[in-house]
KOLKOLLUM-873175 format. One record per residue (C-alpha): z, y negated, x negated; residue in three letters. Coordinates in steps of 0.001 Angstrom, whole numbers, padded with zeros to 6 digits, always signed. Example, Ala and Ser with C-alpha at 12.3 -4.5 7.8 and 13.67 -1.06 7.14 Angstrom:
+007800+004500-012300ALA;+007140+001060-013670SER;
//
This chain:
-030930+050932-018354UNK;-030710+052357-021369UNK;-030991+051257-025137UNK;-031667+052905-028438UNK;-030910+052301-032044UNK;-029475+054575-034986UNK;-025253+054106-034762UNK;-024170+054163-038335UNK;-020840+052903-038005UNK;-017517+054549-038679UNK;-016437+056643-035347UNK;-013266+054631-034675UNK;-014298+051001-034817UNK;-012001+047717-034328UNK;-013400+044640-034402UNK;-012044+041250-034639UNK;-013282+038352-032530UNK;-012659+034875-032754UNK;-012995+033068-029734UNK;-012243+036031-027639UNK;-011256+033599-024432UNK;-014518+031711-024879UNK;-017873+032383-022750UNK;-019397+034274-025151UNK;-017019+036514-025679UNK;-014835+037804-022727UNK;-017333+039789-021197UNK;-017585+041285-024488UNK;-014207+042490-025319UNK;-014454+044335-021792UNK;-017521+045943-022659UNK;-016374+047081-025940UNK;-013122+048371-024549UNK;-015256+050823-021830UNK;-015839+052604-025165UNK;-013128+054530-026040UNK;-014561+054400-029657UNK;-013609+050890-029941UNK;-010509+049145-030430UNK;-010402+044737-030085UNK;-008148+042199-031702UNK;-009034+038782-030435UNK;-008643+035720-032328UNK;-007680+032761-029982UNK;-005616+029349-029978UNK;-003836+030203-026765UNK;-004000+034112-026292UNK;-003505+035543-022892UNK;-001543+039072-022912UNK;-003102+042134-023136UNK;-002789+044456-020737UNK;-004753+047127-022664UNK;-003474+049769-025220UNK;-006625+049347-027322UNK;-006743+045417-026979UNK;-004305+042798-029034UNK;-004437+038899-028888UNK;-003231+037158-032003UNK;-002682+033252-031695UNK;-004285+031400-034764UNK;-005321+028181-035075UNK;-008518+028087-036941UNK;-009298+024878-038505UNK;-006169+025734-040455UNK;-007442+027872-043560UNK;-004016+028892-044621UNK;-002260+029862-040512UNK;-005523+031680-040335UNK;-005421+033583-043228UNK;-001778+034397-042280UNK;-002455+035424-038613UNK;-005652+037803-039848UNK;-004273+039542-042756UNK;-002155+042410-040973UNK;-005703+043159-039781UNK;-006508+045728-042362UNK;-008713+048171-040140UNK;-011521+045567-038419UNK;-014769+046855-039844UNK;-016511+044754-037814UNK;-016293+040251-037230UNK;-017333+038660-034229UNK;-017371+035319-034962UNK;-018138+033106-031229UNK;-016439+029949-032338UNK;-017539+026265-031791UNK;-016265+022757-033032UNK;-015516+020512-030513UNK;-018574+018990-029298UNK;-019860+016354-026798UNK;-022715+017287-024237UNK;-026321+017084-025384UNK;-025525+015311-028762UNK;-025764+016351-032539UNK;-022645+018732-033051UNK;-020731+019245-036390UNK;-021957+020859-039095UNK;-019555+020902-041687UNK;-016797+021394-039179UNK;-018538+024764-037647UNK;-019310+025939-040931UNK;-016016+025621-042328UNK;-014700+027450-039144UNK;-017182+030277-039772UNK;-016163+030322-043638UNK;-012267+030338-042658UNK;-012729+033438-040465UNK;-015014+035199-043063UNK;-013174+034523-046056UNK;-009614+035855-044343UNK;-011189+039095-042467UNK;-012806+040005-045691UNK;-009596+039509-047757UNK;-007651+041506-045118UNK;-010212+044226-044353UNK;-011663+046349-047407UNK;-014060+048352-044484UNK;-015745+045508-043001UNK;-018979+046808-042204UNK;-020596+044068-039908UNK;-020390+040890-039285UNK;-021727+039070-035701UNK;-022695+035440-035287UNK;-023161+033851-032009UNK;-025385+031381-031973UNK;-028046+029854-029259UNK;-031163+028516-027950UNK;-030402+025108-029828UNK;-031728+027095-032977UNK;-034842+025661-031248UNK;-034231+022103-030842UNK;-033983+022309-027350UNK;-031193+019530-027390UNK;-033529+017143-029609UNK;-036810+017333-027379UNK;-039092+020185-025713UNK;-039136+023186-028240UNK;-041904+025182-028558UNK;-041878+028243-026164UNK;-041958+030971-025889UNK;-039232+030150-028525UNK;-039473+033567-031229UNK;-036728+033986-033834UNK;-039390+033094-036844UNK;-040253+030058-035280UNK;-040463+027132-037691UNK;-036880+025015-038292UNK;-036463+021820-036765UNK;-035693+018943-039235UNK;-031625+019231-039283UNK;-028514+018596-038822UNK;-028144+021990-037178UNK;-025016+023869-037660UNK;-026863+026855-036855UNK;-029075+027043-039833UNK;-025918+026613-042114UNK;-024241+029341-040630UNK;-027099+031871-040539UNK;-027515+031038-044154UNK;-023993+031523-045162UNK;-023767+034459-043725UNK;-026692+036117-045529UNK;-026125+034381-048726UNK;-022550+036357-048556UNK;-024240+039574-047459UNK;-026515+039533-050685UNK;-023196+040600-052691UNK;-020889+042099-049730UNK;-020765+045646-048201UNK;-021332+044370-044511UNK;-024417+043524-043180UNK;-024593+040771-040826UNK;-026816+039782-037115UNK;-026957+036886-034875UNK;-027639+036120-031164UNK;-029547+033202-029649UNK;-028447+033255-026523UNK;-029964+030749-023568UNK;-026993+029264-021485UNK;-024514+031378-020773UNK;-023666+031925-017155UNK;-021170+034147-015165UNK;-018210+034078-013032UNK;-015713+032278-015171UNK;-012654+030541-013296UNK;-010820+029898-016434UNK;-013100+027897-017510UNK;-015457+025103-015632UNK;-018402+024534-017832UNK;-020258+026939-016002UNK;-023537+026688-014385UNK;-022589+028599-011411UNK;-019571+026616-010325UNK;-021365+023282-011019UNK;-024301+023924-008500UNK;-021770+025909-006034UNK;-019548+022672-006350UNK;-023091+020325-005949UNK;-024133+022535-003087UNK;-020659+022087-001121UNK;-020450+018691-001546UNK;-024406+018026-000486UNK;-023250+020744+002568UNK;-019817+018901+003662UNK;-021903+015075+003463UNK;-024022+016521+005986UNK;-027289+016352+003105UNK;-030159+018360+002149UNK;-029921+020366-001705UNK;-031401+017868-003652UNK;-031986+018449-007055UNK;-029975+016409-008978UNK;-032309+016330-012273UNK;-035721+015300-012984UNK;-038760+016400-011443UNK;-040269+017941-014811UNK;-037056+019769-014783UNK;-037019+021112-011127UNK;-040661+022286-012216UNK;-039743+023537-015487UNK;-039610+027477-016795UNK;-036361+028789-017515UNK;-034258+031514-018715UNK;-030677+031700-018898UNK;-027965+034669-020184UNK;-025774+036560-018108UNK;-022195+036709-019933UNK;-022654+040644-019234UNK;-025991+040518-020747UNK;-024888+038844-023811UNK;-022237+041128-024502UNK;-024043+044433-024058UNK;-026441+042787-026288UNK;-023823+042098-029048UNK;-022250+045606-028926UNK;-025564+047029-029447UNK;-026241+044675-032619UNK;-022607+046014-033786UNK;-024101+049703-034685UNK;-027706+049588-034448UNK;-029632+049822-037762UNK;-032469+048084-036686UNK;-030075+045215-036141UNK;-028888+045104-039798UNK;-029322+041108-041227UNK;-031537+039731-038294UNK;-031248+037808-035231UNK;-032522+037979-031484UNK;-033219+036074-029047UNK;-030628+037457-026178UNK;-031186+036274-022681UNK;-031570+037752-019068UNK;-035326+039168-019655UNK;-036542+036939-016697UNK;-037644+033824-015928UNK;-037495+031664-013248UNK;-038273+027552-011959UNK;-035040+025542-010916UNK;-037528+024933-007792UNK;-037418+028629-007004UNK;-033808+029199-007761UNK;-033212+025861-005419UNK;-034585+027632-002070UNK;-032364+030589-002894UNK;-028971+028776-003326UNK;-030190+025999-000232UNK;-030355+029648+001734UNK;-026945+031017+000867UNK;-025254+027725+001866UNK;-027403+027604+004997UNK;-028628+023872+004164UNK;-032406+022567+003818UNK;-033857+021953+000262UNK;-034284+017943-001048UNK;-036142+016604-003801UNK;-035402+016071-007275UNK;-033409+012748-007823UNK;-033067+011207-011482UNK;-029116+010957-011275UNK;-026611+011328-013566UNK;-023887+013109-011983UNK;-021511+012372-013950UNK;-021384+009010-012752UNK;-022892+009525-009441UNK;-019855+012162-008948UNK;-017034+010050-010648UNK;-015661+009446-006933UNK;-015822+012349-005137UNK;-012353+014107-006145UNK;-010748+013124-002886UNK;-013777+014403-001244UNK;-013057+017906-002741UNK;-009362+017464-002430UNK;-010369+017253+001274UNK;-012692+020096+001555UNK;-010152+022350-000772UNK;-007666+021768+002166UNK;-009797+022211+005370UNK;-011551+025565+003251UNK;-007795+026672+001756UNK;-009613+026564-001380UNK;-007157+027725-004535UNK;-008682+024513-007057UNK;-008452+021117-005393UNK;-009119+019437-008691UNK;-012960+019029-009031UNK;-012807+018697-012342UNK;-011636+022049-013234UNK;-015157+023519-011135UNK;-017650+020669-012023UNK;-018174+018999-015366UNK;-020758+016503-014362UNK;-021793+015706-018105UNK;-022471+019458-018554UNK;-024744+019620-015666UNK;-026604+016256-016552UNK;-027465+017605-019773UNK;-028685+020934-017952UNK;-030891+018789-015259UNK;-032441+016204-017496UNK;-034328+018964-019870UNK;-037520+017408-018814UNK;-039359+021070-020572UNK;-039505+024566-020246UNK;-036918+026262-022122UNK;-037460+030091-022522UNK;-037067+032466-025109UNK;-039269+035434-025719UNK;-037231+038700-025852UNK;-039894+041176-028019UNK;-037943+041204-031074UNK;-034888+043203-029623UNK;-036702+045268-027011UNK;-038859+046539-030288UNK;-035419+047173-032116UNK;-034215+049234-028992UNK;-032201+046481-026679UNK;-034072+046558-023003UNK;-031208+045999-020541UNK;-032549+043377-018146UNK;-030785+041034-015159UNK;-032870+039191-012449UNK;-031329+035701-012880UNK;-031952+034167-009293UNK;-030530+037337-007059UNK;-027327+037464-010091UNK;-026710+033916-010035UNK;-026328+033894-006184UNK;-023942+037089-006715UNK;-021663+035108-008974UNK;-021925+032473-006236UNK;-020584+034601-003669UNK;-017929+036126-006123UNK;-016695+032190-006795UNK;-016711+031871-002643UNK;-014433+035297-002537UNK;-011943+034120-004844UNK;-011360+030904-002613UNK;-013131+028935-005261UNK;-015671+027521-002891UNK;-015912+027647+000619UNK;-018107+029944+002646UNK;-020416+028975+005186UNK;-022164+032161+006437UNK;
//
C-alpha cells in the first residue's frame, strides 16, 4: 500500500522520542530505522540497549524538568519530537491534566533549547479526544468534532503545542489513535494477551468463550490500531506537508463487532462461543493465578505470572463500553495516508505469534 504527501524535511533526519519503550512508540522507532534516512534517539526511564548503529537510548526521568533538560541537551541534531508520553493513570477514570501537560512542556522546552533545527513536532494522542471514557461519543468520531466539557489532557496539549508553533520554526501534528494493539510481551496491557489469556483459561475450565462484557458491547462497532499501523501513520505525519499543524484520526481502516471477532478467536482455540456475561474480571479473575501457574507448567509456558499477560481492570474497561466506538479515517486518506489492516484476521495473527513465543498454549 502506498501513501503520498510532499517530503519537505531535511534529507538526514533524527528524531527524538519520548516514550520510545511505550505502545505507541516501539513499532515506530523500527519503522523509522527501515529508512536509512532516519536516525532515532529514544527518551525512556529504563532504556533497553541498542543494538542499532542509527538508534541510541538515553535514560531520563521526565517529570524532572532539570535531569531532563540535562539528558536532552547533547541532542543538538533532532529536527524532529515525538512526544508518546502519559502520566500515570488509573483505568477508565479522569487522567491528569496538569501532570501530562507539564510532561509535554518539559520535553518541548529542553528539545527546543538543545536543537536549533527542530522542524516538527508529533503528539500522540487518542480516541479519548472523543469522550469515549465519559459516555458513548458521537461516531463516526471526525477530528472537528465538537469538545467534550473537560478535564481532558488532550485538549491542553493540542493547544500548547499550536500556541508554541504560532512563534516557532516547527510545525506540529497529532494522532488519535483507537486502542492500540500488537504483539507486545514486555508489556501486558494489551488486548491481545488479555483475550488469549481469557480464552485459555475459559479452554483449560472445560467452558464455552463467553464474552466477558456487556451485551451492548458484544454488539457494539469497533475499531482498534495496529501498533504497525500507528507508526507508519506517524512517520508519514513526520514529512508530509499536508500534515503540517493538524491531527488524524489513525486506526486500522476497518471495523468490526466484538460478536464477530468472538467466533474467530472461539475457532482458533477450538472451543464453542458463550454469551455475554456482565463481569468484572478483575474481580471475577482475582483467583485464578494458580490456575495459570498450572497451565504455564503442563503448556511449558515462559510467564507463569498471570499478571504480567492479563490486567483484568484494563480489559473491564475495554468490555463495559456499552457504545460503538469508531473513528472515521477521511481526513488522512485525503492528505495521502491509505495503508489499511483487517483487524479480526491481524488480531488472530498476533494471537498465534503470543502462542509461538510460549506465551500461551496451543491447542490446534
Amino acid at each position: 500500500m502506498t501513501t503520498t504527501g510532499t517530503d519537505t524535511a531535511p534529507l538526514t533526519k533524527t528524531a527524538l522520542i519520548a516514550g520510545a519503550t511505550g505502545a505507541a512508540a516501539t513499532r515506530l522507532v523500527e519503522e523509522l530505522l527501515r529508512d536509512p534516512d532516519w536516525s532515532v534517539v529514544g527518551v525512556a526511564r529504563r532504556p533497553p540497549v541498542s543494538q542499532h548503529p542509527r538508534l541510541r537510548y538515553i535514560a531520563a526521568d521526565l517529570t524532572d524538568p532539570a535531569a531532563a533538560a540535562r539528558a536532552i541537551a547533547p541532542e543538538t541534531a533532532i529536527t524532529h519530537l515525538v512526544y508518546a508520553c502519559r502520566a500515570p493513570f488509573k483505568e477508565g477514570g479522569v487522567e491528569d491534566v496538569d501532570g501530562n501537560v507539564t510532561l509535554l512542556r518539559t520535553v518541548l522546552d529542553a528539545t527546543e533549547t538543545a536543537a536549533p533545527g527542530l522542524a516538527h513536532v508529533h503528539l500522540v494522542e487518542g480516541a479519548k479526544w472523543y469522550g469515549l471514557h465519559i459516555g458513548a461519543p458521537i461516531t463516526p468520531s471526525r477530528e472537528d468534532a465538537a469538545r467534550h466539557m473537560p478535564p481532558n489532557f488532550y485538549y491542553d496539549q493540542q493547544d500548547l503545542l499550536a500556541e508554541r508553533a504560532r512563534t516557532a520554526k516547527w510545525t506540529w501534528s497529532a494522532s488519535r489513535p483507537n486502542l492500540i494493539y500488537d504483539f507486545a510481551p514486555q508489556r501486558a496491557r494489551n488486548i491481545v494477551s488479555v483475550i488469549g489469556a481469557w480464552a485459555t483459561i475459559s479452554k483449560e475450565l472445560g467452558l464455552p468463550l463467553d464474552f466477558p462484557g456487556k451485551a451492548a458491547t458484544y454488539d457494539a462497532i469497533c475499531d482498534l490500531t495496529d501498533a504497525s499501523q500507528l507508526a507508519r501513520g506517524i512517520k508519514w505525519m513526520l514529512t508530509a506537508e499536508t500534515a503540517r499543524n493538524e491531527a488524524f484520526n489513525l486506526t486500522d481502516g476497518d471495523l468490526f463487532r466484538w460478536k464477530q471477532l468472538w467466533q474467530r478467536v472461539a475457532d482458533h482455540f477450538g472451543m464453542a462461543v458463550g454469551t455475554p456475561r456482565d463481569w468484572r474480571l478483575e474481580t471475577w479473575m482475582a483467583n485464578k493465578g494458580p490456575l495459570w501457574r498450572d497451565i504455564a507448567g503442563r503448556h511449558g509456558l515462559v510467564e507463569p505470572d498471570i499478571t504480567r499477560i492479563a490486567p483484568w481492570g484494563f480489559a473491564d474497561f475495554v468490555f463495559h463500553q456499552a457504545y460503538d466506538v469508531l473513528s472515521i479515517m477521511t481526513k488522512i486518506r485525503i492528505a495521502g495516508f491509505h495503508d489499511t489492516i483487517a483487524t479480526e484476521a491481524n488480531l488472530i495473527a498476533h494471537i498465534e505469534r503470543y502462542q509461538d513465543a510460549r506465551i500461551l498454549p496451543r491447542y490446534r
